[in-house]
LUMKOL-517457 format. One line per 5 residues: their letters; for each residue y negated, x negated, z negated of C-alpha. Coordinates in nm, 3 decimals. Each point is the difference from the previous one (the first is absolute). Layout:
<rs>
A	Y/X/Z; ...
</rs>
This chain:
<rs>
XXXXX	1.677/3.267/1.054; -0.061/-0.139/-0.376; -0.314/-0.020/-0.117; -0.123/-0.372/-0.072; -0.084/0.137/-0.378
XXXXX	0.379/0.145/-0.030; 0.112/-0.358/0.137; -0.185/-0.159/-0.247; 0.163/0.227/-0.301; 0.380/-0.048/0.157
XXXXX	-0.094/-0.392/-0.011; -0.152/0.005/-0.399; 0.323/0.153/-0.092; 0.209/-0.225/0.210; -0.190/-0.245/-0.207
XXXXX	0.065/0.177/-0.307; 0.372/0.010/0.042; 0.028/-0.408/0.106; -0.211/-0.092/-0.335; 0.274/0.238/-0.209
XXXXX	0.265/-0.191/0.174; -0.075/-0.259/-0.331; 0.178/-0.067/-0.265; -0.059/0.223/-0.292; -0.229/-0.213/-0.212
XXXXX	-0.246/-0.048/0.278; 0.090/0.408/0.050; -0.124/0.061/-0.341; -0.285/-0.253/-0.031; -0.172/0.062/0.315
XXXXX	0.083/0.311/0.173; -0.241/0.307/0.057; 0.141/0.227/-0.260; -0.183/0.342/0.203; 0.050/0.024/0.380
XXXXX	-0.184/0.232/0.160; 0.071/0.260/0.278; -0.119/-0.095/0.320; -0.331/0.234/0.076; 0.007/0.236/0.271
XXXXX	-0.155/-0.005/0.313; -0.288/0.201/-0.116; -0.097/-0.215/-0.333; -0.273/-0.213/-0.101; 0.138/-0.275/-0.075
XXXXX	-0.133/-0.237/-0.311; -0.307/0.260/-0.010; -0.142/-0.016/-0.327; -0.332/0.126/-0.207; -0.147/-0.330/0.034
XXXXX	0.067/-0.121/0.287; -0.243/-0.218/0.158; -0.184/0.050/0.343; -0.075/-0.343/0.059; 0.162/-0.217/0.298
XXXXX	0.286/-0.169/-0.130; 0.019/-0.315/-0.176; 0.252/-0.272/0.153; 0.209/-0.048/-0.286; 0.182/-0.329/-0.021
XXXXX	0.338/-0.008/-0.235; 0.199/-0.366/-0.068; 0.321/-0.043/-0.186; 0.071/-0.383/-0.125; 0.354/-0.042/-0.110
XXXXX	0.091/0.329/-0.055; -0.324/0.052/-0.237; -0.281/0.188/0.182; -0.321/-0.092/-0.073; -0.226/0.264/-0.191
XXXXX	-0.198/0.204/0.175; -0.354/0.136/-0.138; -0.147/0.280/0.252; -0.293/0.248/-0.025; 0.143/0.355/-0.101
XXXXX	-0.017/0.293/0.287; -0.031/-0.286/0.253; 0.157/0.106/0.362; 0.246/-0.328/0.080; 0.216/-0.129/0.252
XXXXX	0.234/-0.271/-0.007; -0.146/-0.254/0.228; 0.186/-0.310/-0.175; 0.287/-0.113/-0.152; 0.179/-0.344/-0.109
XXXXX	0.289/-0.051/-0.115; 0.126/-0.381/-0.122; 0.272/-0.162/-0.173; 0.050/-0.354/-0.131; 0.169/-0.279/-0.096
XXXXX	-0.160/-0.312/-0.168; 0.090/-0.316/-0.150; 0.315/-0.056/0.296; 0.093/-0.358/0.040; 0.251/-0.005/0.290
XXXXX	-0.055/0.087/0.365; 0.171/0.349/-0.003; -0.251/0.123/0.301; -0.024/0.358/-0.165; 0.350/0.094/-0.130
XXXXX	-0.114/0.021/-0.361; -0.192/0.345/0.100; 0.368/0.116/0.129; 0.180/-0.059/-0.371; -0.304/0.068/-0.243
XXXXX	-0.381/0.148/-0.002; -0.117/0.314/0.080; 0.107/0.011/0.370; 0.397/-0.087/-0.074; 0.141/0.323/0.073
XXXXX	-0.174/0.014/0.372; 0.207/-0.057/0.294; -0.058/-0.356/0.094; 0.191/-0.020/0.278; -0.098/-0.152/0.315
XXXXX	-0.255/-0.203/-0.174; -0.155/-0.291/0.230; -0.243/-0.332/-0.056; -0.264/0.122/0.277; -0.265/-0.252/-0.061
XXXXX	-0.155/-0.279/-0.245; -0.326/-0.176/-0.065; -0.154/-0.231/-0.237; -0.304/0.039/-0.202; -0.241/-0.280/0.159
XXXXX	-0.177/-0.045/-0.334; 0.224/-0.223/-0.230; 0.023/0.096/-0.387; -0.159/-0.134/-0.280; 0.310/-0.257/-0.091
XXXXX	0.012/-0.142/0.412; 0.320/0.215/0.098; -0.032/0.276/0.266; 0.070/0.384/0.029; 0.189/0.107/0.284
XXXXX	0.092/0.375/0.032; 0.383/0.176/0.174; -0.050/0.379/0.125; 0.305/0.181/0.009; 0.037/0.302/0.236
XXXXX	0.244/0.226/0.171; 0.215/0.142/-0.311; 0.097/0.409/0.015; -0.253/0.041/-0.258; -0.277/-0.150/0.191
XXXXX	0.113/0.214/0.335; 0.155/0.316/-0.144; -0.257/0.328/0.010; -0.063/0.052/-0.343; -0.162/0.268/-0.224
XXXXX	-0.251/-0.045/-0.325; -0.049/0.343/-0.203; -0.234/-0.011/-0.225; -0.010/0.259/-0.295; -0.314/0.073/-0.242
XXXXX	0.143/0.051/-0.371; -0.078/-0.016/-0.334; 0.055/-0.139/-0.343; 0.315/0.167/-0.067; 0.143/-0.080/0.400
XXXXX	-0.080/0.390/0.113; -0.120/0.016/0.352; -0.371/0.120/0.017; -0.025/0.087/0.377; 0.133/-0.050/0.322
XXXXX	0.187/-0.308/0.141; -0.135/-0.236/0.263; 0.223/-0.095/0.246; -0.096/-0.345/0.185; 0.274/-0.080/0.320
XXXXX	-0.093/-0.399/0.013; 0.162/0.005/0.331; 0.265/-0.288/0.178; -0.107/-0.331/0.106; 0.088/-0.003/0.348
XXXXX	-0.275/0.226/0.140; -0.279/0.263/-0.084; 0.030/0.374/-0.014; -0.217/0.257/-0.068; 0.193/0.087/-0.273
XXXXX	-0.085/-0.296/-0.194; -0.255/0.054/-0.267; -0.114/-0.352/-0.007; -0.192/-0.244/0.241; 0.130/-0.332/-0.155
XXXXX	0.342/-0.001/-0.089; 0.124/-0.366/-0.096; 0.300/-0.066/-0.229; 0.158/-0.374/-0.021; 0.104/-0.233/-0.257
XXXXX	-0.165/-0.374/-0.077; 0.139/-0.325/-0.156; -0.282/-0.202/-0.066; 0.084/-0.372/-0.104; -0.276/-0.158/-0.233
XXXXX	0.045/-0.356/-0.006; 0.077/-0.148/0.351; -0.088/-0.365/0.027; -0.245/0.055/0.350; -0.055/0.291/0.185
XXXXX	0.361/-0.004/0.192; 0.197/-0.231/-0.233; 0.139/0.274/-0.274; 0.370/-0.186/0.003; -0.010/-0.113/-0.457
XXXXX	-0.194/0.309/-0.104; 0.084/0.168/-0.277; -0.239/0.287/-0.061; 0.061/0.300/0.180; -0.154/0.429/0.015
XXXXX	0.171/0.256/0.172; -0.137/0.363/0.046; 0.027/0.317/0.199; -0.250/0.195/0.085; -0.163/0.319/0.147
XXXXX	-0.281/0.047/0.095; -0.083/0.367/0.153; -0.382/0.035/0.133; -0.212/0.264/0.153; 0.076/0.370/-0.020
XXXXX	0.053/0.147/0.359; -0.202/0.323/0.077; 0.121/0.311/-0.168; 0.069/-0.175/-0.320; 0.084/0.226/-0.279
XXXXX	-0.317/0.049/-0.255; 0.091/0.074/-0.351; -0.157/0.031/-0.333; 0.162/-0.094/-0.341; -0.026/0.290/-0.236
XXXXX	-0.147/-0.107/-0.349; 0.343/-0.014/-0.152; 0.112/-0.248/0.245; 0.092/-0.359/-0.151; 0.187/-0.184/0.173
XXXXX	0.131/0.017/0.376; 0.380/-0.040/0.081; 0.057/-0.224/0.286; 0.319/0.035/0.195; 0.141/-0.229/0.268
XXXXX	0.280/0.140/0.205; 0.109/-0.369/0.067; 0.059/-0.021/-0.430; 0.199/0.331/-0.074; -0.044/0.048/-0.370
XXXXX	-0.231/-0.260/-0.075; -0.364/0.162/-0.012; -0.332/-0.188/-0.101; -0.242/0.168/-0.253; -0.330/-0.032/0.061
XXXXX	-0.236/0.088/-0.292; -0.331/0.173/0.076; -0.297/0.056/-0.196; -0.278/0.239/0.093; -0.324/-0.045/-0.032
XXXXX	-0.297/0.309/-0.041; -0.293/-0.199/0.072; 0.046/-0.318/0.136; -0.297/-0.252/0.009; -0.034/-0.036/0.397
XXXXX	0.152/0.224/0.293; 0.223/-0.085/0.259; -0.077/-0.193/0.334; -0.233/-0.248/0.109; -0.315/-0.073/0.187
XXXXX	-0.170/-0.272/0.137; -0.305/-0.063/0.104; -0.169/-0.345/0.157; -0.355/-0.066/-0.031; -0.162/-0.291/0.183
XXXXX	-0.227/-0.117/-0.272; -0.167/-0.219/0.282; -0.278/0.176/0.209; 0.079/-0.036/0.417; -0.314/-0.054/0.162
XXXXX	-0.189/0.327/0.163; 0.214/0.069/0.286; 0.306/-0.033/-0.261; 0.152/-0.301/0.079; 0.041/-0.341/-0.177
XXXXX	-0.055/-0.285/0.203; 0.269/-0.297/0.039; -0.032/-0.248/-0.317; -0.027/0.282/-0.294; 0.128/0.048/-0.286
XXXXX	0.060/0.305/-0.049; 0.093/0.138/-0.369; 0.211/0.323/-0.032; 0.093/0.232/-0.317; 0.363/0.206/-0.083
XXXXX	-0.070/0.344/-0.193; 0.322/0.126/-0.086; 0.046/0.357/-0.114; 0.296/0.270/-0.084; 0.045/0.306/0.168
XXXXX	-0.276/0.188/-0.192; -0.291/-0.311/0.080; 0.069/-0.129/-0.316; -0.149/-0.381/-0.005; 0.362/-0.192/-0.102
XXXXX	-0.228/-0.250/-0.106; -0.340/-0.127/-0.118; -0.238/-0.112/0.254; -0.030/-0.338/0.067; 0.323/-0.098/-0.110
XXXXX	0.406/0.091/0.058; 0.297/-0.070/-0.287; 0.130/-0.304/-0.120; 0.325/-0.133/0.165; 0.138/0.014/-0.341
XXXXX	-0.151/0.338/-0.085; 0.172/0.115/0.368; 0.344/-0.172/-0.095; 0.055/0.039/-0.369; -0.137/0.347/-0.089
XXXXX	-0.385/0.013/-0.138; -0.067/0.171/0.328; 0.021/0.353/0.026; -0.118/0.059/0.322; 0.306/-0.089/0.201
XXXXX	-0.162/-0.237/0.259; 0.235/-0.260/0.066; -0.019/-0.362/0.095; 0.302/-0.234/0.196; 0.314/0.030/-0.231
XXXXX	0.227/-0.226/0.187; 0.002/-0.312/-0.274; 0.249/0.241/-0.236; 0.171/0.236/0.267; 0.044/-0.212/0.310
XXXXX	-0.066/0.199/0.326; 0.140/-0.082/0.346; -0.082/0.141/0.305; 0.247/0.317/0.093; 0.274/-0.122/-0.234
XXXXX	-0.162/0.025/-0.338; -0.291/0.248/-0.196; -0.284/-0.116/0.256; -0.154/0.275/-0.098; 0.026/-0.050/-0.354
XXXXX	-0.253/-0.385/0.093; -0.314/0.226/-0.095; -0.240/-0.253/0.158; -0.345/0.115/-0.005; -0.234/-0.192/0.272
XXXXX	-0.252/0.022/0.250; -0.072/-0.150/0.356; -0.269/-0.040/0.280; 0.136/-0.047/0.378; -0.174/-0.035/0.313
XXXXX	-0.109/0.050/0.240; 0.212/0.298/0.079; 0.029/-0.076/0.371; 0.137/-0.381/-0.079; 0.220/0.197/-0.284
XXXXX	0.382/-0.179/-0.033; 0.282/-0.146/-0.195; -0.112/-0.294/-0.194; 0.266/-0.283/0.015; -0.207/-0.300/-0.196
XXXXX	0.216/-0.019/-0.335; -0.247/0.047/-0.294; 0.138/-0.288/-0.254; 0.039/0.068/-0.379; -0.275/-0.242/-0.072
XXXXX	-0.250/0.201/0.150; 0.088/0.318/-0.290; -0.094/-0.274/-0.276; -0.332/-0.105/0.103; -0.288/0.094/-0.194
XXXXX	-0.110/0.241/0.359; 0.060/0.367/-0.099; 0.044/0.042/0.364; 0.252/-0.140/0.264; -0.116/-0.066/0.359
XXXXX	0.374/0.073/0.189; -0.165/0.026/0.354; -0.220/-0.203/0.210; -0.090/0.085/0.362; 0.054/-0.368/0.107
XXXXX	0.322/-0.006/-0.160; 0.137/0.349/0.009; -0.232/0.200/0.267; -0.086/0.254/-0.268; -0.193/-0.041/-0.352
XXXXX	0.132/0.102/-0.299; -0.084/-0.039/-0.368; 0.190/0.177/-0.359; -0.023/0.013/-0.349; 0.238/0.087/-0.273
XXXXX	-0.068/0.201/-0.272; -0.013/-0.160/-0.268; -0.139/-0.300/0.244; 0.336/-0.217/0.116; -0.111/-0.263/-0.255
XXXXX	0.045/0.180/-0.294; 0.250/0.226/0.120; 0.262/-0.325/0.101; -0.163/-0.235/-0.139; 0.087/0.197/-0.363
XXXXX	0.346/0.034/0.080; 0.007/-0.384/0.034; -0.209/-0.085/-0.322; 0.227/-0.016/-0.289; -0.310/0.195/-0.174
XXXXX	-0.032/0.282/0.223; -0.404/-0.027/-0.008; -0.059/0.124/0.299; 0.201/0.294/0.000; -0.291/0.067/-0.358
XXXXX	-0.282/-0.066/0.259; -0.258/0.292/0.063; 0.054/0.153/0.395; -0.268/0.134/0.162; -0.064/0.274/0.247
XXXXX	-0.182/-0.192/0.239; 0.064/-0.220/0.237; -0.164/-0.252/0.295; 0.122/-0.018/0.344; -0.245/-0.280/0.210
XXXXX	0.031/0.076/0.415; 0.007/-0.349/0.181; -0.323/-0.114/0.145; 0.127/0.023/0.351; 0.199/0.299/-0.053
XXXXX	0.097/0.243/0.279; -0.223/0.343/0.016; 0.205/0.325/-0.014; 0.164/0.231/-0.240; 0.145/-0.223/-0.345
XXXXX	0.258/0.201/-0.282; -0.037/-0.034/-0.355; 0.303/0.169/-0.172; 0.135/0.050/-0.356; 0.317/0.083/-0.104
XXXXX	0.208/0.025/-0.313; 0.239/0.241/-0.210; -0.054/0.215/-0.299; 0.277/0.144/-0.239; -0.125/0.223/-0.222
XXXXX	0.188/0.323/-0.208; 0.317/-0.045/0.235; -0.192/-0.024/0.340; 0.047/-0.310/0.195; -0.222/-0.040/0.301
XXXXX	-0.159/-0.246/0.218; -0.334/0.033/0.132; -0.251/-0.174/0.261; -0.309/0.015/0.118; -0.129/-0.178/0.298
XXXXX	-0.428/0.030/0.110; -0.119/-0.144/0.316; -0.284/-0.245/0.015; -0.218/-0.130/0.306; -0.053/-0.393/0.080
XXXXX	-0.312/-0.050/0.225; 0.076/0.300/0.207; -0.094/0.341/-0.077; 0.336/0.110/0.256; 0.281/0.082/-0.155
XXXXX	0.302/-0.154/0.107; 0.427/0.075/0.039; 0.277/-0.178/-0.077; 0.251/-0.062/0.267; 0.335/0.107/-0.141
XXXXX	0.245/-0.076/0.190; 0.294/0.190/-0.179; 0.046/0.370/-0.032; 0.036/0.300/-0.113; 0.120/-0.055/-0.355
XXXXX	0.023/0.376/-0.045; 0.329/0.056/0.240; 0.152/-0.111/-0.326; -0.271/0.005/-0.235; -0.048/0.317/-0.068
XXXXX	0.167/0.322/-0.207; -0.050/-0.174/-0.340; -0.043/-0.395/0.124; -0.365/0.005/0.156; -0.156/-0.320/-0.051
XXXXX	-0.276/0.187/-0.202; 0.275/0.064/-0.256; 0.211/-0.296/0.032; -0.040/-0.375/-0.031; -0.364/-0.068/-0.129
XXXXX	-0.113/0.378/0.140; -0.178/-0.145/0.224; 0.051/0.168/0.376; -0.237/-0.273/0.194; 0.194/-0.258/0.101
XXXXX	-0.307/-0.207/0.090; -0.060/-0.055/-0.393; 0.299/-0.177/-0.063; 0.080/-0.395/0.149; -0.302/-0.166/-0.253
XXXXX	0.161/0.120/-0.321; 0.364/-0.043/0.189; -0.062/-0.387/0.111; 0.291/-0.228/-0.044; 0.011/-0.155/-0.344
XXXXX	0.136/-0.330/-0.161; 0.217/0.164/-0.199; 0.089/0.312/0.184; -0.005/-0.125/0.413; 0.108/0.369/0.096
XXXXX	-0.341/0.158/-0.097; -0.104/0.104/0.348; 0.076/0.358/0.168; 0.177/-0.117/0.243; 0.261/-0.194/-0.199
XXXXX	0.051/0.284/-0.245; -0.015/0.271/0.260; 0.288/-0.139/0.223; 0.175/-0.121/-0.318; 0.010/0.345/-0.211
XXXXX	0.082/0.219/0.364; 0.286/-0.269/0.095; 0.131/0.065/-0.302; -0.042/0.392/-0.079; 0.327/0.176/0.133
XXXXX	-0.286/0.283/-0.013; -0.187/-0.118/0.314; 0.140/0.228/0.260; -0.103/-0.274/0.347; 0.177/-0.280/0.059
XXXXX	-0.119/-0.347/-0.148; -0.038/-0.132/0.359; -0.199/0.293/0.190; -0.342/-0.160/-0.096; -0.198/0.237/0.168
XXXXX	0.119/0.260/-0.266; -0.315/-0.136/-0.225; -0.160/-0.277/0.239; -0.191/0.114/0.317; -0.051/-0.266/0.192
XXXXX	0.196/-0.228/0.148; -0.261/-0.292/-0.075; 0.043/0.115/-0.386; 0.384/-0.140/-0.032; -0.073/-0.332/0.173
XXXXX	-0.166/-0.204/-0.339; 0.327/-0.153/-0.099; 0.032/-0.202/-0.313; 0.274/0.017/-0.265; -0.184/0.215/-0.189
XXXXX	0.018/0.286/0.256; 0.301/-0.101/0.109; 0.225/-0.039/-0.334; -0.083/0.255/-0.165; 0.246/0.214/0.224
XXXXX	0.192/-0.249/0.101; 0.240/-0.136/-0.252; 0.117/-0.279/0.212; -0.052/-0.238/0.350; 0.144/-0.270/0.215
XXXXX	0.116/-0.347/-0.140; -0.239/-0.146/0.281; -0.272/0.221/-0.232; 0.067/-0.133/-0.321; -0.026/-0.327/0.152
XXXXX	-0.267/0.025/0.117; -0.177/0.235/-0.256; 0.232/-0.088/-0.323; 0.231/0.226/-0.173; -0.068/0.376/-0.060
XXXXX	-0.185/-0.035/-0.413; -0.101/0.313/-0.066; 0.073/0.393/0.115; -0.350/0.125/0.031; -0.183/-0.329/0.234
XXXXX	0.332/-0.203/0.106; -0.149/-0.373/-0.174; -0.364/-0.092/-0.208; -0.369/0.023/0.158; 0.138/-0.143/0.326
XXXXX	0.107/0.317/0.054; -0.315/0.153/0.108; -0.026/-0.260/0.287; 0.014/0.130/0.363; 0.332/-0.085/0.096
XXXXX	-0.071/-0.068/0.363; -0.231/0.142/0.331; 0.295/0.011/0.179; 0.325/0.148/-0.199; 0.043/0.353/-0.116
XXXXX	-0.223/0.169/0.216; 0.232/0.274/0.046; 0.247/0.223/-0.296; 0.300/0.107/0.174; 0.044/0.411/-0.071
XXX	-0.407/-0.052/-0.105; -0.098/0.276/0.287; -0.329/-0.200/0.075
</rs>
């Protein structure tokens, strides 16, 4: 039997000889001029003087029409790829085309775009400055979304000589995982997005129109290959078996001594004393403080106080703490750079036992009041509390992007917060959580942190989840301490996730059935609830939101009834959170429950 190391040689020179298949300018321009032998079995591969001990760094690489964007990296750092995006564009379009234009020019051109399908559309619930409306096409199903594909990617130097060993990343089909596969996420599509729509589902005399492609390749599965870049290295080759001939330089700079280390901390302090038997009682407010550090407990910033939005966004901050990203590369759920949103917020939820999905729709007008913090959840209203804050505080953050002036986004953030319990607040167990992302020297992670706190009662208490276990799938590479927010309790998650005024399909539940009806990947069938749910009482809360978000259609007697199917993620607007009935859908044919 081959060896999985002597697999992964045959397939860097199968990759090798498709990227020759070029024609001979490309040959001559972008070629590795030195090919190595492959090692033998007994060889130590990419061993070096100076290479480094340390756990390796998730390195994340991104190519943006066929330019990859510099990459500065601390020398003798151990790597592996944990990341990698890929996009191509086309601006300025003025005729509904869907996303041919990507077939005849761009970066992507010479992929195989047959088979390619409209799969699903939405509009962007917040209209633009000018009145119109954004509404957004996503393309799926062409060979060079499906196909098994391979990315090599070669270290090299100034004069294109190959400084060490190849690494060979199989990105795996669509239809299903394997354990080959040397990513967790694996999403490639294409997107017309159509600027200037005269309402949210009238788009019929616009005239401004985007169309992209992209990959987007996420969490390294376990036994990813480490490396190290020798000191000569300078740039890294990046080869896409679906683009024979075509590679993407990526130039690298190494740095001795950077100013901070890798990795993050967090730590939560309640600033606010509990009383002797350490609880707060019902009607406090309660005042917490972030301290964010790197790998080496390194304060990433002063005390008292966290970076600018416009020192985050523009550059001034060194750090690499990151803050929400969305108002100049638009994110949506599963089908576009979610991960690339960078919001950095906090939450309190409780009590633990009355812990559930919010469904109130937290309305715009509520980020633009002068309240640094947003009550989402009331126990009248919602059967749980829940209170966030963004960082910078929502009415800076948004309120900025409104203000021609940007003078919020110039507005000092600081590292405390105030959370205030309800005066008739159930005891038990409450969560206070942050969570955020930090991109620093070519590492791209998420982090979280969540610290229990007690209300009135000294007993801790449990949340009752009621779907499980994440880790028959979640797991090898995609553990929800790596992916998402890296945040593995599932408890900590409906405040910050409540349904918003401008993105409805905020809650778990909604993006959960939407991203798994969707992902080829997900081995069960769509219908066998009980493959995540485990009780029967758990699937019987129907609403459009949990119903539309797999279903992509129902009867005409429906959208009589209920109106016409608006949007792929919650089926209409805040109605859709509504119990649908006591008495319909208490069953899921094929649910097992």
């Amino acid at each position: 039997m081959r060896s999985h190391k002597s697999v992964r040689w045959s397939a860097a020179w199968l990759t090798v000889l498709l990227t020759l298949v070029g024609g001979r300018e490309a040959r001559a321009e972008t070629t590795p001029t030195e090919l190595p032998a492959p090692p033998s079995a007994a060889a130590a591969p990419g061993a070096e003087d100076e290479r480094a001990t340390a756990t390796p760094v998730l390195l994340a690489l991104e190519v943006e029409d066929g330019e990859g964007v510099p990459l500065t990296v601390k020398a003798g750092q151990v790597f592996v790829i944990n990341q990698i995006d890929l996009r191509a564009a086309l601006t300025s379009i003025t005729q509904d085309e869907g996303v041919d234009g990507l077939r005849r020019q761009g970066d992507f051109a010479t992929l195989n775009w047959k088979g390619l399908e409209l799969a699903d559309q939405e509009p962007v619930l917040l209209a633009n400055a000018d009145g119109t409306f954004t509404r957004r096409r996503f393309y799926r199903k062409a060979k060079w979304m499906d196909d098994t594909s391979l990315i090599t990617v070669w270290p090299m130097d100034a004069r294109n000589r190959i400084t060490g060993l190849p690494l060979v990343l199989n990105i795996g089909g669509n239809d299903q995982r394997r354990p080959s596969d040397d990513f967790f996420v694996r999403r490639l599509r294409a997107i017309q997005t159509i600027g200037d729509c005269r309402t949210a589902t009238d788009c019929t005399r616009a005239r401004s129109f985007q169309e992209e492609a992209l990959v987007e390749l996420r969490h390294a599965r376990s036994g990813a290959t480490p490396f190290t870049l020798s000191r000569d290295t300078t740039q890294l080759k990046v080869l896409w078996s679906a683009r024979a001939g075509l590679p993407y330089t990526i130039p690298v700079v190494q740095v001795d001594k950077p100013a901070y280390g890798y990795g993050i901390s967090v730590d939560i302090k309640a600033l606010t004393a509990p009383r002797f038997n350490g609880t707060y009682p019902a009607g406090s407010k309660i005042t917490f403080q972030v301290t964010l550090k790197d790998g080496n407990g390194k304060r990433l910033h002063p005390e008292g106080s966290l970076p600018t939005y416009n020192e985050v966004v523009f550059g001034t901050n060194e750090t690499g703490l990151q803050y929400y990203r969305a108002f100049f590369d638009p994110t949506t759920t599963y089908y576009r750079r979610k991960h690339r949103e960078r919001m950095m917020m906090t939450q309190i939820i409780g009590p633990a036992q009355k812990i559930q999905p919010v469904r109130t729709v937290v309305p715009l007008d509520d980020f633009l009041t002068p309240e640094d913090v947003q009550t989402v959840a009331t126990f009248e209203r919602d059967g749980v509390y829940s209170q966030f804050q963004t960082f910078p505080p929502a009415n800076d953050l948004f309120g900025g992007a409104f203000d021609p002036a940007h003078a919020g986004w110039a507005a000092p953030v600081s590292d405390t917060w105030t959370y205030t319990i309800p005066p008739k607040a159930t005891p038990g167990t409450y969560l206070v959580t942050v969570k955020g992302r930090r991109t620093y020297l070519g590492e791209d992670i998420p982090y979280s942190r969540t610290v229990p706190i007690q209300v009135d009662s000294p007993k801790p208490t449990q949340a009752p989840l009621t779907t499980g276990p994440c880790t028959t799938c979640h797991s090898e590479g995609g553990e929800l301490s790596k992916v998402l927010h890296a945040n593995d309790n599932r408890a900590a998650c409906a405040g910050c996730h409540a349904p918003l005024g401008f993105e409805l399909e905020g809650p778990i539940f909604v993006r959960t059935h939407f991203i798994h009806s969707r992902s080829d990947r997900f081995d069960a069938p769509t219908q066998q609830c009980n493959s995540c749910h485990l009780t029967a009482e758990s699937i019987q809360r129907t609403s459009k939101a949990a119903c539309m978000s797999c279903h992509k259609s129902y009867p005409d007697s429906h959208v009589k009834q209920f109106g016409a199917i608006e949007s792929m993620y919650v089926g209409g607007g805040p109605e859709s959170f509504q119990q649908c009935t006591g008495s319909c859908h208490k069953t899921h044919p094929g649910s097992r429950l």
